[in-house]
ZAVO-721667 format. One record per residue (C-alpha): residue number from 1; chain; x, y, z. Coordinates in Angstrom, 2 decimals. Layout:
{NUM; A; {X; Y; Z}}
...
//
This chain:
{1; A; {95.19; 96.17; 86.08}}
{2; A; {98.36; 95.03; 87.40}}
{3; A; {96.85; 91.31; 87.62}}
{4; A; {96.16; 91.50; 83.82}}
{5; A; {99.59; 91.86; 82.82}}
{6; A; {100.60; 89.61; 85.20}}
{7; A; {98.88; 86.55; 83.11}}
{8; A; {98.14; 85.34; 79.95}}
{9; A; {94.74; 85.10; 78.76}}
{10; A; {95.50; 81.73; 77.16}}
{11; A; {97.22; 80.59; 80.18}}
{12; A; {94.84; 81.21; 83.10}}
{13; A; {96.89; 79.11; 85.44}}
{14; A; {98.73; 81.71; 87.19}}
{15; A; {95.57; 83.62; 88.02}}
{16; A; {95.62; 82.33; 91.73}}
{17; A; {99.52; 83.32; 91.79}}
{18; A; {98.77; 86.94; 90.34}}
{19; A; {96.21; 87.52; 92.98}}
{20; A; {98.03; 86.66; 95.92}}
{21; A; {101.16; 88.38; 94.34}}
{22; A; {98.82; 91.34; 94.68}}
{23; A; {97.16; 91.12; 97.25}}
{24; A; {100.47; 90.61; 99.46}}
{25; A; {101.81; 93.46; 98.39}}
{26; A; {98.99; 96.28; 98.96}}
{27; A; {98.68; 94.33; 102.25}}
{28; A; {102.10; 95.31; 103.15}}
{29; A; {101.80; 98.87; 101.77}}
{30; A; {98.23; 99.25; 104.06}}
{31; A; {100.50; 97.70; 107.33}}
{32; A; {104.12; 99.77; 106.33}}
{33; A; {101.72; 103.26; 105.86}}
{34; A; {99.65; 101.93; 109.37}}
{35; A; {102.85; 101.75; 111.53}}
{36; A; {104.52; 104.94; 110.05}}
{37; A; {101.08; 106.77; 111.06}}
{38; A; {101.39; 105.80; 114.60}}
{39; A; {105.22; 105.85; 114.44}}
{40; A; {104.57; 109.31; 113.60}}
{41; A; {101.49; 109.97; 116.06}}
{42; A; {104.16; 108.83; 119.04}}
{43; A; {106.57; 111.12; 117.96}}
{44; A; {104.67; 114.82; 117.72}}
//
């Protein structure tokens, strides 16, 4: 959903931008929520 808004359905130019825009971001949810799990895991 969030790549939809992110471009213009006349304009498909930024698709490739959109997606990595994305993309990068979950990736560095996934890695922040990884290292707090085993941050956490250490700790108890």
């Amino acid at each position: 959903m969030l790549e939809h808004r992110l471009i213009n359905p006349r304009d498909l130019s930024k698709i490739d931008l959109a997606f990595f825009n994305v993309n990068s971001a979950i990736s560095v949810m996934v890695l922040v929520s990884i290292l707090a799990g085993e941050f956490g895991r250490r700790l108890a």
